[in-house]
N, C-alpha and C positions, 0 to 999 in steps of 0.2 A: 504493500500500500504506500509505501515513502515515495518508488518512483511517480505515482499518480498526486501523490503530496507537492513533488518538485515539477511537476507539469503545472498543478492549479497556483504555483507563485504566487499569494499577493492576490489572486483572484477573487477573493472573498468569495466565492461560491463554492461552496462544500459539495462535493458529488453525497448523494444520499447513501449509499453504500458504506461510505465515510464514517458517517454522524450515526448508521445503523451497527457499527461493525464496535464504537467510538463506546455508544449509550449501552449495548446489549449483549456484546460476547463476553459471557462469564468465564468459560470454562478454556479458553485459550489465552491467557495473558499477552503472548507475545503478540499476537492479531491485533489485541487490543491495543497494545502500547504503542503497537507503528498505527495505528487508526487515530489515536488522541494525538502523537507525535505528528500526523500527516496533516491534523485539524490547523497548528500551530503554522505550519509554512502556507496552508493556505492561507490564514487569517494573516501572514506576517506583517505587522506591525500597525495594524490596524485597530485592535483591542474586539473587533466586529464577532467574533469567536468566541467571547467570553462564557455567553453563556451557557454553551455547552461543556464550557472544561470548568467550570464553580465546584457543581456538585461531585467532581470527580475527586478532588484535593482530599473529599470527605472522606476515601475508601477508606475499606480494612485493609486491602491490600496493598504494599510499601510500593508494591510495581506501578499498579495505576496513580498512586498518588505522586511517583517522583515523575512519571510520563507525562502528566498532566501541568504538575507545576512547572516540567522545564515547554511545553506547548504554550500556557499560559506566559513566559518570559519573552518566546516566540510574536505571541501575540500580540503584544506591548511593547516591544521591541523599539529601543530608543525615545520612545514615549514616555516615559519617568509616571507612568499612569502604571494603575494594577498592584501598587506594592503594598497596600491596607489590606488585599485579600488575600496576599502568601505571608505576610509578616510573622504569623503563629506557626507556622513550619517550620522558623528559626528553631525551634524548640520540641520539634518532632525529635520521637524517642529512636526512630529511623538514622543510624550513619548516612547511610545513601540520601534517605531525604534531603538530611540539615545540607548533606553536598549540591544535591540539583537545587536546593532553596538558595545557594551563592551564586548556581549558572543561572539561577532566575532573575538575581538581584542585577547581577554583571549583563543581560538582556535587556532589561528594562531601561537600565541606566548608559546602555552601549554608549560610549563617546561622548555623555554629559560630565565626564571628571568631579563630578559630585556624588554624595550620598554613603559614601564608602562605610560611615557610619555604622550601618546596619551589618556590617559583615566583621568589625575590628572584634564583635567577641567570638566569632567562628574563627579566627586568625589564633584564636588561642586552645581551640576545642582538641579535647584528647583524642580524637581520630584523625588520622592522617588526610583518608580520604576529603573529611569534610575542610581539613587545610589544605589540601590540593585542590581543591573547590574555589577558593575562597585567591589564591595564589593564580590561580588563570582565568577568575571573573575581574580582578582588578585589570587583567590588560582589554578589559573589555570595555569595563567601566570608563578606565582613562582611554582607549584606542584614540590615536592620533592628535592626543590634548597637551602632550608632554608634561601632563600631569602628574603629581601622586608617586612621583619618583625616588621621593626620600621613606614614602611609607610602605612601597612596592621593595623597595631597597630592604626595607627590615625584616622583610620575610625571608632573603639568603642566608639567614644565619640557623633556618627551623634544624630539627633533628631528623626530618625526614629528606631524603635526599629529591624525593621528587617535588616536594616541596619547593627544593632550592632551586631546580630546572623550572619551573612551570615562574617561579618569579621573576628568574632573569627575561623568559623567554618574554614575560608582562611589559618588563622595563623597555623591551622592542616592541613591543604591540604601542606603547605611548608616544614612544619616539618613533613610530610609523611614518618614512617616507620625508624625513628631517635632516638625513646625513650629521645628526650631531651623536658621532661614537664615544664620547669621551667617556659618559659614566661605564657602558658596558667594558669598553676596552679597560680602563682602572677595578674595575672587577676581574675582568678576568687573571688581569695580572697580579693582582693581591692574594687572589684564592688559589691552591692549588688542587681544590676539590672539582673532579672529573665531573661533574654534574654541572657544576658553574659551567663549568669550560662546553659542556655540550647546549646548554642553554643561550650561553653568551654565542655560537658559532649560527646557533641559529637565530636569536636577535641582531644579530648583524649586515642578516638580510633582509629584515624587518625593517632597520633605522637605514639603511642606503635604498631601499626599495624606489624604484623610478627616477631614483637620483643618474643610474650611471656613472655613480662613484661609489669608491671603497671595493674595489673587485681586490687589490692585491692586497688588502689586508684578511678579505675574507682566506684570501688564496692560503695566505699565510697558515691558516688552521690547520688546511690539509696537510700538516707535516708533522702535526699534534701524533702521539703516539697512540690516544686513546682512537679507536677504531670510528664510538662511534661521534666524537668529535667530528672525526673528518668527514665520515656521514654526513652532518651537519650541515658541515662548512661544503661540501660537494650542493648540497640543498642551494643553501645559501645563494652560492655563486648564479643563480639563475636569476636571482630578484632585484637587484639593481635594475637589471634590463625589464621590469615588469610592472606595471601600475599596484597603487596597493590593494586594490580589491583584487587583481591576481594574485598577491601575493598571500591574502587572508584565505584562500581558497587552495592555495597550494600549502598552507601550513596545516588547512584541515585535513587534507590525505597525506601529512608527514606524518598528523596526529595519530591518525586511521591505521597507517602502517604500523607506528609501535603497537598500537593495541592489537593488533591480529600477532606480533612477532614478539610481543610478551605477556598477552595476556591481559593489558591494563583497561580492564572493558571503559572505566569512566573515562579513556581516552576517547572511544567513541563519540561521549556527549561535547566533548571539547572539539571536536572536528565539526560537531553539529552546528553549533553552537558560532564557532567563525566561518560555516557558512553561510550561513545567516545572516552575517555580521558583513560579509562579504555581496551579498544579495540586497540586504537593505542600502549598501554604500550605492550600489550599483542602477536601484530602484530610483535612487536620489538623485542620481546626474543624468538618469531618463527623463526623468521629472523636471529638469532644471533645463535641460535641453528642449524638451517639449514649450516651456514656458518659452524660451527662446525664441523660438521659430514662433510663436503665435503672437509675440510681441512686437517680430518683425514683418 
């Protein structure tokens, strides 16, 4: 059902099979969860959805409730609307929840560099998961604001080490398409923890994105010792030459890749999650373009 999700983009028309599949199949979770998740890219960023993903937040089940709340982030997307009605999921007794309740928060707020508020005491919470939540909604929150770089910053030091990856890789998601390397490069150099270094190889494609600069420092990584730095940095070298909404789209099937070749399913939502992020960019300068041409 996702590919019929990503045909109806933004179309605000729910095929009915959708909203029947969405409301009614008990006994198959996953059916259900790509049907609520499919409601979300239809409705994206239009809040027009709503009311079919309310009653869902309700479930007993953790599945539909976390499908639902990151559909409902989808649906609000960049709207800074929607966040009175997931607010009490902060405090869902669900790991997973509390974590899709940060990609909802980091949805909502895509690109307004505000509100971070809501997520500083999940920045502390005894699950990893829910701080790697919280550690890749921030580069969502701030994306392209150069915002929030000193409090993105303080999450390198967590105890989890994906923790430390998913924050550096924030600090490029903020400095998207800026050419200002300084803080990542001064990170990288400071730390000598292989997580930084895989994180910082990949915000460095991040913050030179469409610039067409910084190729020979990315170049530089692939000499790193750690394998999958230069991974990374192989990634990387592709994005200078790419607009950023390319480049939010090729970070989601970088994402996508780790999670099938380690297992890290919440990688998934995090690929989801900057496509979207990459689709509403993209929805935006349709939309500015159209104004355009009717103006003239």
């Amino acid at each position: 059902m996702m590919p019929i999700g990503l045909s109806c983009l933004g179309s605000q028309n729910a095929p009915k099979d959708i909203v029947h599949a969405a409301r009614n199949i008990k006994e198959k979770w996953d059916i259900r969860s790509n049907a609520i998740l499919s409601l979300g890219l239809i409705f994206l960023g239009t809040g027009n959805g709503a009311e079919l993903l309310k009653p869902l937040i309700e479930s007993d089940d953790e599945r539909i409730r976390l499908s639902s709340l990151f559909s409902l982030g989808m649906t609000y997307l960049g709207t800074e609307r929607g966040l009175s009605l997931v607010d009490r999921l902060a405090e869902d007794h669900s790991n997973y929840v509390r974590m899709c309740y940060a990609f909802c928060v980091g949805l909502m707020l895509l690109g307004r560099g505000k509100g971070v508020e809501r997520l500083k005491h999940l920045a502390r919470d005894e699950d990893e998961y829910v701080r790697r939540g919280v550690a890749a909604s921030l580069g969502l929150v701030h994306l392209n604001t150069r915002k929030g770089l000193d409090y993105i910053y303080s999450l390198v030091d967590d105890k989890d080490k994906l923790v430390r990856m998913f924050s550096v890789i924030s600090l490029g998601l903020s400095l998207l398409g800026s050419g200002s390397s300084e803080i990542v490069e001064a990170l990288m150099t400071k730390s000598e923890d292989r997580h930084v270094h895989r994180g910082g190889a990949t915000a460095l494609g991040l913050v030179f994105s469409g610039t067409k600069t910084g190729v020979e420092l990315i170049r530089a990584q692939r000499e790193d010792k750690d394998p999958l730095v230069r991974f990374a940095a192989g990634f990387s070298l592709n994005l200078p030459f790419a607009a950023p909404p390319a480049a939010l789209t090729a970070l989601s099937f970088l994402y996508s890749s780790y999670g099938r070749q380690h297992g890290w399913w919440f990688s998934w939502f995090q690929s989801l999650a900057l496509l979207a992020a990459g689709a509403r960019w993209l929805l935006g300068e349709r939309a500015d373009t159209d104004r355009s041409i009717d103006e003239s």
